[in-house]
Structures are given as C-alpha cells and as structure tokens.
MDTraj code that builds the backbone (N, CA, C; nanometers):
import mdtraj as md
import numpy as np

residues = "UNK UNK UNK UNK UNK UNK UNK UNK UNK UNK UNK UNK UNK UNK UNK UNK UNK UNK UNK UNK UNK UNK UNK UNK UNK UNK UNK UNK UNK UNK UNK UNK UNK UNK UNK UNK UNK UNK UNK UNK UNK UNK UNK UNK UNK UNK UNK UNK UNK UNK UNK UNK UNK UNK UNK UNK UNK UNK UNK UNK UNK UNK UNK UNK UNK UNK UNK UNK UNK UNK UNK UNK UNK UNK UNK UNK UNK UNK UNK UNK UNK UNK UNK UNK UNK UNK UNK UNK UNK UNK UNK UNK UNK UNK UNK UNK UNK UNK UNK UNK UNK UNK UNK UNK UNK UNK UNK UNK UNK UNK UNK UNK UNK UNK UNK UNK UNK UNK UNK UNK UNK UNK UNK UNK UNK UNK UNK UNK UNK UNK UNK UNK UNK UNK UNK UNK UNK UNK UNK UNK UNK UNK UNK UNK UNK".split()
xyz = np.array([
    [-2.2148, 0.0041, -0.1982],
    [-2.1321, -0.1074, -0.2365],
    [-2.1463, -0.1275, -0.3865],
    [-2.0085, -0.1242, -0.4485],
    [-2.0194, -0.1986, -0.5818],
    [-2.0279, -0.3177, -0.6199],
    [-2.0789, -0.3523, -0.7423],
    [-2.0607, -0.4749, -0.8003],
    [-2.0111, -0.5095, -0.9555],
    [-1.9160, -0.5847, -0.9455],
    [-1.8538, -0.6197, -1.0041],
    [-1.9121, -0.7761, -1.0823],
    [-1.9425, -0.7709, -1.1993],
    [-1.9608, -0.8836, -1.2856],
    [-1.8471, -1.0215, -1.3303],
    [-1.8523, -1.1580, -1.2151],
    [-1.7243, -1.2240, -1.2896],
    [-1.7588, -1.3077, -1.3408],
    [-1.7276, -1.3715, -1.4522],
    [-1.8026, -1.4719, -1.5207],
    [-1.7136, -1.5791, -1.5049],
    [-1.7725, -1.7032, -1.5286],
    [-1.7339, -1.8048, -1.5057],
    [-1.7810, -1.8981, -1.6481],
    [-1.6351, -2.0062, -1.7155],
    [-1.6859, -2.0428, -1.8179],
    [-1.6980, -2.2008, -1.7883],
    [-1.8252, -2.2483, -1.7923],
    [-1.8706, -2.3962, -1.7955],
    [-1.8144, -2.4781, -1.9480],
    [-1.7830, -2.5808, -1.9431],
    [-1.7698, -2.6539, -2.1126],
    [-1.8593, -2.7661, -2.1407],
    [-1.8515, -2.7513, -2.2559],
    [-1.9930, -2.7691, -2.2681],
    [-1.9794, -2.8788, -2.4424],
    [-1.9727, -2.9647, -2.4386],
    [-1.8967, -3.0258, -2.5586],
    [-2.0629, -3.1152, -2.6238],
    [-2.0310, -3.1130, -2.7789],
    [-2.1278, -3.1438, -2.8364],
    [-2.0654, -3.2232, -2.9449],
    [-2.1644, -3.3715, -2.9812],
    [-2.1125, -3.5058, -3.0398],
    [-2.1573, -3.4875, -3.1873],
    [-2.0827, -3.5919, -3.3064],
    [-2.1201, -3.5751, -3.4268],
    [-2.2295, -3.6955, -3.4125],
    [-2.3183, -3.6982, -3.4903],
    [-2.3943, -3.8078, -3.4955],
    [-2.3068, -3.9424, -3.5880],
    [-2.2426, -3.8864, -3.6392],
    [-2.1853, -3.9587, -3.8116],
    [-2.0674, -4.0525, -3.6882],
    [-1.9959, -4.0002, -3.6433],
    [-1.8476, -4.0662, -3.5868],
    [-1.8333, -4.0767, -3.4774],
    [-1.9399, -4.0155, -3.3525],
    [-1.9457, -4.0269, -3.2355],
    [-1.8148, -3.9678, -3.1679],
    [-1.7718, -3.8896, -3.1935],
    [-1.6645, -3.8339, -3.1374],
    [-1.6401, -3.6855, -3.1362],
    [-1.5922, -3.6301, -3.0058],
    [-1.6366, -3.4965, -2.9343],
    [-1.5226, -3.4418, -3.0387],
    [-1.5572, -3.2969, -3.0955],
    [-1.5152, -3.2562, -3.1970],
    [-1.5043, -3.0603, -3.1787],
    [-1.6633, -3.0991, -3.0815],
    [-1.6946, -2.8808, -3.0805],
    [-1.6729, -2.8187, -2.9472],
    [-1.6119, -2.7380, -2.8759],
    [-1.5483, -2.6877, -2.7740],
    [-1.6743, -2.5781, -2.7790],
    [-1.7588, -2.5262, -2.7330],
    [-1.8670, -2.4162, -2.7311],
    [-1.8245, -2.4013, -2.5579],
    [-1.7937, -2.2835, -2.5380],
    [-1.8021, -2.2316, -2.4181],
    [-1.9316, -2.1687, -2.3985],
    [-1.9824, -2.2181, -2.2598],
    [-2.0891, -2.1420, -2.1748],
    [-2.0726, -2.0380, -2.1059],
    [-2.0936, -1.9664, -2.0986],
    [-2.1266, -1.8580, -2.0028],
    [-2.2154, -1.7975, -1.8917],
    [-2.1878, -1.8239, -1.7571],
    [-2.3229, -1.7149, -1.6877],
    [-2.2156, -1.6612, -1.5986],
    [-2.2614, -1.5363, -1.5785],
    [-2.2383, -1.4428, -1.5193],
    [-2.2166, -1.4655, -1.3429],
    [-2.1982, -1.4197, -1.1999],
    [-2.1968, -1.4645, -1.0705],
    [-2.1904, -1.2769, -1.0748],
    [-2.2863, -1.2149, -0.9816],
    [-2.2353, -1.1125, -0.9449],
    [-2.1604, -1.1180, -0.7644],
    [-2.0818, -1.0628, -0.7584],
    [-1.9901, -1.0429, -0.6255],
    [-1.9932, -0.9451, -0.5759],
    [-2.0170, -0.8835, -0.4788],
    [-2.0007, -0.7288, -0.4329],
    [-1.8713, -0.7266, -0.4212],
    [-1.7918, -0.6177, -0.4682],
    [-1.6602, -0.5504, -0.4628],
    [-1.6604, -0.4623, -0.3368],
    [-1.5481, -0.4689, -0.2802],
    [-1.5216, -0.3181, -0.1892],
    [-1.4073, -0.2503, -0.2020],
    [-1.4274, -0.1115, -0.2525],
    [-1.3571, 0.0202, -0.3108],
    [-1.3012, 0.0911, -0.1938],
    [-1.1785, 0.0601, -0.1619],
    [-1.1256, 0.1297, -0.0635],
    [-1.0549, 0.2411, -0.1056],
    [-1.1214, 0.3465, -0.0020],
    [-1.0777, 0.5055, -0.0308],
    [-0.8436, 0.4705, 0.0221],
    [-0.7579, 0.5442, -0.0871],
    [-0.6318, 0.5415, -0.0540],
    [-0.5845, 0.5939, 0.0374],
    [-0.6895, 0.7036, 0.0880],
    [-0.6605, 0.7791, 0.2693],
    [-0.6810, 0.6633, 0.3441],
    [-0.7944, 0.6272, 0.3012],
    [-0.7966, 0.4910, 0.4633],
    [-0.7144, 0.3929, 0.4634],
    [-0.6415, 0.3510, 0.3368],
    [-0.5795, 0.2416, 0.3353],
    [-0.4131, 0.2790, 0.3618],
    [-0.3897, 0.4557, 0.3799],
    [-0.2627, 0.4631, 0.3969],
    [-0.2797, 0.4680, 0.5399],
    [-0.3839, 0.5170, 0.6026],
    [-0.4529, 0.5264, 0.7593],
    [-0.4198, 0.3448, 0.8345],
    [-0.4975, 0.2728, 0.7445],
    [-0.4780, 0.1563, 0.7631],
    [-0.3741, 0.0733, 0.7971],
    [-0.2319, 0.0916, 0.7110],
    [-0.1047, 0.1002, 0.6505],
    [-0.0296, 0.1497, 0.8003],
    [-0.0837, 0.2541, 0.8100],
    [0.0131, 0.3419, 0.8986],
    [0.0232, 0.2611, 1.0794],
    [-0.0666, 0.2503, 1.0771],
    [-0.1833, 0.2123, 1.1900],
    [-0.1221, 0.0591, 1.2523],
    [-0.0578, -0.0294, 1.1537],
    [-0.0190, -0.1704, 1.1820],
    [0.0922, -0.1686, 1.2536],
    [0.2314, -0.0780, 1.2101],
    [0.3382, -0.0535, 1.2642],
    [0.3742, 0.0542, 1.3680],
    [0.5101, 0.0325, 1.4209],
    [0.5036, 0.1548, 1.5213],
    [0.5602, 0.2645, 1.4099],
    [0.6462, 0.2179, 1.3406],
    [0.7288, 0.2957, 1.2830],
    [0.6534, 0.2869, 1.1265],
    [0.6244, 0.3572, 1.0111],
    [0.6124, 0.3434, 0.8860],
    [0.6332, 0.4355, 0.8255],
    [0.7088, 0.4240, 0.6962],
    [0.7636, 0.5095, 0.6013],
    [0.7206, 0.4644, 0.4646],
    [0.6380, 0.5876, 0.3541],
    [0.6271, 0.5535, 0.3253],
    [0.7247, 0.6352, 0.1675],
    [0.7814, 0.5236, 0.0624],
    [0.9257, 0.5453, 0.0237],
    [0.8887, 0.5262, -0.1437],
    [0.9920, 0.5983, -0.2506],
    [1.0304, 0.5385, -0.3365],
    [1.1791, 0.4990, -0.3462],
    [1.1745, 0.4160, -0.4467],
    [1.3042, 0.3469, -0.3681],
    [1.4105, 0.3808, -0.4396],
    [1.3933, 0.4795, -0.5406],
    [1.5138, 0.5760, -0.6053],
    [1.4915, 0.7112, -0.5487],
    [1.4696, 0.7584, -0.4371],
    [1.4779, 0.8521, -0.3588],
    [1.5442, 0.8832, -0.2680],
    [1.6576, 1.0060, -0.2831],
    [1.7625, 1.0180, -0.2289],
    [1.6845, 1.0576, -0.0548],
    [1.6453, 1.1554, -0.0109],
    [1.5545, 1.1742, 0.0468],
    [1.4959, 1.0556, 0.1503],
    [1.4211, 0.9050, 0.0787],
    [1.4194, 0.8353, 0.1863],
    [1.4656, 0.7875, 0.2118],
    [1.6313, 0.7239, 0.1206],
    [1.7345, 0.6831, 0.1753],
    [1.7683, 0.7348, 0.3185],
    [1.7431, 0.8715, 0.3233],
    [1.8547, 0.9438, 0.4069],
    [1.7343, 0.9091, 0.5646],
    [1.5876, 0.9143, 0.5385],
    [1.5394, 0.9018, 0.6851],
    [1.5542, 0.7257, 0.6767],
    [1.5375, 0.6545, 0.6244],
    [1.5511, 0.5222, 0.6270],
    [1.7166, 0.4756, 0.7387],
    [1.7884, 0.5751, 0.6732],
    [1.9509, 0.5643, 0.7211],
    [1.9339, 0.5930, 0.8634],
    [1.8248, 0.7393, 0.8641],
    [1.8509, 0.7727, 1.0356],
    [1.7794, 0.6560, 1.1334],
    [1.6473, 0.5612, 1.0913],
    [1.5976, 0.5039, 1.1753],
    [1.6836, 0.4036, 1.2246],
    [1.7350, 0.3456, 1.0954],
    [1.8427, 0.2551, 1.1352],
    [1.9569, 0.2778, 1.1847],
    [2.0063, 0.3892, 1.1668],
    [2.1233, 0.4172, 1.2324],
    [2.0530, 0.4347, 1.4377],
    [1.9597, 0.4671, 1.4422],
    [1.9060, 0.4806, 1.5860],
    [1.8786, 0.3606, 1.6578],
    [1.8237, 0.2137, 1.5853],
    [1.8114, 0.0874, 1.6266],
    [1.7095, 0.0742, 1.6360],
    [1.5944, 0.1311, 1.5066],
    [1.4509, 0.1283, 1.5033],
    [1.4635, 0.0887, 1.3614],
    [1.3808, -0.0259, 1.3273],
    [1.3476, -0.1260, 1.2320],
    [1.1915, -0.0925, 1.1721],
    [1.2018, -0.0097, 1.0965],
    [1.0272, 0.0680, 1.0305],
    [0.9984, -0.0343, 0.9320],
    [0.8679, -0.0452, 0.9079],
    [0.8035, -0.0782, 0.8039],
    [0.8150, 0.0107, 0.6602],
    [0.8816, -0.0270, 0.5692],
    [0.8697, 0.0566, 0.4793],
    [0.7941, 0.0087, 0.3336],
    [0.7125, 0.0846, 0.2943],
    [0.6672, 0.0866, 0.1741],
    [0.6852, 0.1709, 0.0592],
    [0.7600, 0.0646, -0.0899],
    [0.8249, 0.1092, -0.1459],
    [0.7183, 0.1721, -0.2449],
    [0.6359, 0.2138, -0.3028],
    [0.5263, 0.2827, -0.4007],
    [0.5865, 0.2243, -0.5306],
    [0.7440, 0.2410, -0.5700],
    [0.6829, 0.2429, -0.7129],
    [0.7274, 0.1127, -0.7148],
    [0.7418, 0.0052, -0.6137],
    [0.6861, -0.1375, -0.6700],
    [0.6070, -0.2250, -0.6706],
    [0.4851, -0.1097, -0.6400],
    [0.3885, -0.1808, -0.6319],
    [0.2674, -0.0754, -0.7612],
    [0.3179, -0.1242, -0.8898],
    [0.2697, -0.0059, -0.9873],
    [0.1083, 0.0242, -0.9717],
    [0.0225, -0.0581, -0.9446],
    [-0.1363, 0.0263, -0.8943],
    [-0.1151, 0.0661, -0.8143],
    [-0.1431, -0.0076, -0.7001],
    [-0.1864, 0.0917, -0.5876],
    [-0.0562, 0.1629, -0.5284],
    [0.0631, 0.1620, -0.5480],
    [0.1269, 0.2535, -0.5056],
    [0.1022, 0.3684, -0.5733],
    [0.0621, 0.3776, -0.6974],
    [-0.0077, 0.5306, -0.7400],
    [-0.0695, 0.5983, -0.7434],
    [-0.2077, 0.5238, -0.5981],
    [-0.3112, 0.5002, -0.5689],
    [-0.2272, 0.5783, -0.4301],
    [-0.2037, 0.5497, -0.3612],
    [-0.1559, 0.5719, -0.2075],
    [-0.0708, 0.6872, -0.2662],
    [0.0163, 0.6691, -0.3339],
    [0.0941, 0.8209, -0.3877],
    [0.0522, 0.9696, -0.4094],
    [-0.0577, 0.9154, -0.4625],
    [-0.1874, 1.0451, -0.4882],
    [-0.2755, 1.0929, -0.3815],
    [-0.2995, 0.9732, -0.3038],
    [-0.3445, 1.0339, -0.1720],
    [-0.2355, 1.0696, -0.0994],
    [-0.1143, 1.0525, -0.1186],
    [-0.0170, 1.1260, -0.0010],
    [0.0017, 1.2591, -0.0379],
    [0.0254, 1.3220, -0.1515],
    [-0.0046, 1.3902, -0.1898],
    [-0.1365, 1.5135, -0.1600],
    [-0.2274, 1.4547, -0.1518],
    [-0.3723, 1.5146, -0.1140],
    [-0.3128, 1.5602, 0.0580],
    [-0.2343, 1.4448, 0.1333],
    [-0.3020, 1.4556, 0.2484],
    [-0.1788, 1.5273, 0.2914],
    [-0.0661, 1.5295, 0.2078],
    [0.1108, 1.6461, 0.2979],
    [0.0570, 1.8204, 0.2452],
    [-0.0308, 1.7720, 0.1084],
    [-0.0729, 1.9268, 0.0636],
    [0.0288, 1.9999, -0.0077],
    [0.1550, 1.8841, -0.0701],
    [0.2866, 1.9437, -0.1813],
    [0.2426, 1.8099, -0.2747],
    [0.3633, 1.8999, -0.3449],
    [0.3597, 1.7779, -0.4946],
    [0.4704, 1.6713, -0.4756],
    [0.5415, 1.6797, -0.3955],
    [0.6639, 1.5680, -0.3518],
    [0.5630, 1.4882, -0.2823],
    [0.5514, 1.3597, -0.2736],
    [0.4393, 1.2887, -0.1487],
    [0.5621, 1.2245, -0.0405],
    [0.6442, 1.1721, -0.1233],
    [0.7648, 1.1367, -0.0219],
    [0.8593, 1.1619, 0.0234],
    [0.9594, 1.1544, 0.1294],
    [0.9074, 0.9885, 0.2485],
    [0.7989, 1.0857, 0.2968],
    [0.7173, 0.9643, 0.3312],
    [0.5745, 1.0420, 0.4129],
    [0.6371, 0.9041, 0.5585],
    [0.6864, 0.9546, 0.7275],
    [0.6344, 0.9197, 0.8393],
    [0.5492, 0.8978, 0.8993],
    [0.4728, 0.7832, 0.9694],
    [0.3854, 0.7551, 1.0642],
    [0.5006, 0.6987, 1.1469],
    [0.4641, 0.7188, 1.2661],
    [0.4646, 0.7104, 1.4185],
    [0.3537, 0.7167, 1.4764],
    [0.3734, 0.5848, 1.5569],
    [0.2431, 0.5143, 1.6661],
    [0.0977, 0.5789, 1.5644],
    [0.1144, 0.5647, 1.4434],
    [0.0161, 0.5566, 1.3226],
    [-0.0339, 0.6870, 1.3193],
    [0.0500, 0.7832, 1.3820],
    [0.0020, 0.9489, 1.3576],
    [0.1006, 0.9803, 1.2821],
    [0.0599, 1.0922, 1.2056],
    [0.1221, 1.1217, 1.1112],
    [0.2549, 1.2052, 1.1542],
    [0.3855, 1.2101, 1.1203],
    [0.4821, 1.2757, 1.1224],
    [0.5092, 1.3702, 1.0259],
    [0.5309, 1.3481, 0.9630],
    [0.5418, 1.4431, 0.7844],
    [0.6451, 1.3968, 0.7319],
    [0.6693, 1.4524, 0.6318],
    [0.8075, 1.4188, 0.5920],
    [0.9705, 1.4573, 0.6343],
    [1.0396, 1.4151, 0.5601],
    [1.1936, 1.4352, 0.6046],
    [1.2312, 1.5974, 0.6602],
    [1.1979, 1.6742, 0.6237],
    [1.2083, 1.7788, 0.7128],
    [1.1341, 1.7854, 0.8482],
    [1.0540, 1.7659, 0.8710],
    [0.9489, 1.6958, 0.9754],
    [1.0527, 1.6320, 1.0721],
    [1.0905, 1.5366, 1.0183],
    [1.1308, 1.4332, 1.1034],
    [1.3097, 1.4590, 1.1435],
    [1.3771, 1.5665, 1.0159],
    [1.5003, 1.5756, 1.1162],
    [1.4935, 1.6680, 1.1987],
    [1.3504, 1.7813, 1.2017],
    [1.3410, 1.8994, 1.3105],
    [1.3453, 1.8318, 1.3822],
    [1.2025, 1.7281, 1.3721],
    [1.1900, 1.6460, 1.5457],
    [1.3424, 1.6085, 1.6111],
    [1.4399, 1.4957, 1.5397],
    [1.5694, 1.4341, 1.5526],
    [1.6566, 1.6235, 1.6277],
    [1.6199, 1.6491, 1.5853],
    [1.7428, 1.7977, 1.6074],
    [1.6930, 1.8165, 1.7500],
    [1.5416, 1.8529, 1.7576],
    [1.5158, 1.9547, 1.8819],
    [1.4706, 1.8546, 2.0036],
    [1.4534, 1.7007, 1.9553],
    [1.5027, 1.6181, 2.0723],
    [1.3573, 1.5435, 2.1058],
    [1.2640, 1.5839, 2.0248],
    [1.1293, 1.5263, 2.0713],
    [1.1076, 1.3938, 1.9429],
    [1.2189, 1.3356, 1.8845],
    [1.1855, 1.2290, 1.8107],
    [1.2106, 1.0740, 1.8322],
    [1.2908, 1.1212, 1.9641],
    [1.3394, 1.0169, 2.0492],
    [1.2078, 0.9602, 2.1266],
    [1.1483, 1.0436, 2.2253],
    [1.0414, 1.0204, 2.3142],
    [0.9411, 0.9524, 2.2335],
    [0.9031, 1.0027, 2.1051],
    [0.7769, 0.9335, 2.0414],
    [0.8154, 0.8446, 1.9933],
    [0.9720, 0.7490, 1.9373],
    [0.9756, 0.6795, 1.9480],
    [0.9265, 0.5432, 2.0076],
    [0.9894, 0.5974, 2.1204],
    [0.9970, 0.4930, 2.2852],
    [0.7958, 0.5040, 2.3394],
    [0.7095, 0.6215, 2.2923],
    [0.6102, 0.5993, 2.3327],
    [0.5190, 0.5366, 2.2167],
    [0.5621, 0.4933, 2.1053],
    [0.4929, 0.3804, 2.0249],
    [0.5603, 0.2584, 2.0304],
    [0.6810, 0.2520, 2.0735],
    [0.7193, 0.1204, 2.1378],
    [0.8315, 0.1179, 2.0159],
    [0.8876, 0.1567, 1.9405],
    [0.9559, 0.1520, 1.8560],
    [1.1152, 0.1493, 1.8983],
    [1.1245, 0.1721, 2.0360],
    [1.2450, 0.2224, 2.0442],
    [1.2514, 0.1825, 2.2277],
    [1.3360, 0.1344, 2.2787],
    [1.3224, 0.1104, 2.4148],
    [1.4438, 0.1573, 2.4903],
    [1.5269, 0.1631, 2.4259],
    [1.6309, 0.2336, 2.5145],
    [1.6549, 0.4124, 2.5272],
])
top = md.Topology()
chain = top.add_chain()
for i, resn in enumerate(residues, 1):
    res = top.add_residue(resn, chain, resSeq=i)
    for name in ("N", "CA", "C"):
        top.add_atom(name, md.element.get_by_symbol(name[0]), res)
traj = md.Trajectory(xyz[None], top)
C-alpha cells in the first residue's frame, strides 16, 4: 500500500502590539498521511466490465464503435458504454491496458459480455454473422427475446 502525503493548512493569525489589530496571515502546516490505493487498469477494466451485461468500451470519434454501438441498438440491447477520450486520465490509463490485453495497437471498441471478454468489432460481427451473438446475449440477460 501507498502513501500519499496531504497537507492541511491551519491559520494562524498574529497581533501588533502598537494597534491591536490582526494584520499577518502566516499559514501553518502539518502534514496527515492517508494510505492511497493504486489500482492496476486490467482490474479496473475487469471491474468495469463485470457491472454490466453488455459493455463497450469506445472513443467517441470512432467510426468503428459507432458501427457496434449501432448494431446493439439496432438489436434492442442498451450497453454500457465508455467513452476513453472523455475521461482524459484514466481513460488513457484503461486505453493502455486495452491495448496490453487485445495484444494490437487499435484498443478499440473493446466488448464485454456477461463481463467476459468479446473482442473487438470484428469479434463481434463474426459472432452477429455465424449466429452465436444472439444466445450470449439472452444468457447475460441483455437481451430477452
């Protein structure tokens, strides 16, 4: 576990003898240490993935997740989507681990279903084509008809 130093400033005001009137602003200082927790961006896209049935994860000038975004909705499945580049830390944070974890340099759209991984848009229109993207739908609950 890390720790992280936050300080906190007390005030702290000091009188003239001559005019009796508060005049000097001296800030105090002490320190509070806090333990921080450093979450690895695999677990937190694990994490991420894991809440919804459906999650995509998107930039939002990407022709690409337009197009699987279009198919979920066009099917009557409502995904969680996360847009990366508006969220400028940690989406570059989760970007880099998507990256690590598809094993290309494109990271997006990255799919979860029932919080297992799908892959990306080629991934997901094989599944749509050869008929097995329907079933995993309906078996993470995403989809009932």
């Amino acid at each position: 576990m890390q720790y992280q130093a936050a300080s906190t400033t007390t005030e702290s005001w000091r009188t003239t003898t001559t005019t009796g009137h508060y005049h000097t602003y001296m800030p105090v200082t002490t320190r509070h240490y806090y333990p921080t927790v450093t979450v690895d961006p695999l677990e937190r896209v694990a994490k991420l993935a894991a809440q919804n049935a459906v999650v995509i994860f998107s930039l939002s000038s990407c022709c690409m997740c337009y197009a699987v975004k279009s198919l979920f909705s066009s099917m009557g499945v409502n995904p969680t989507v996360y847009e990366l580049d508006e969220d400028p830390v940690r989406g570059k944070e989760i970007e880099r681990a998507l990256v690590r974890l598809m094993g290309k340099s494109s990271a997006v759209p990255v799919v979860f279903i029932g919080g297992k991984l799908v892959g990306s848009m080629d991934r997901v229109m094989g599944a749509h084509i050869n008929g097995t993207l329907v079933p995993l739908l309906k078996k993470a609950g995403a989809l009932w008809l």
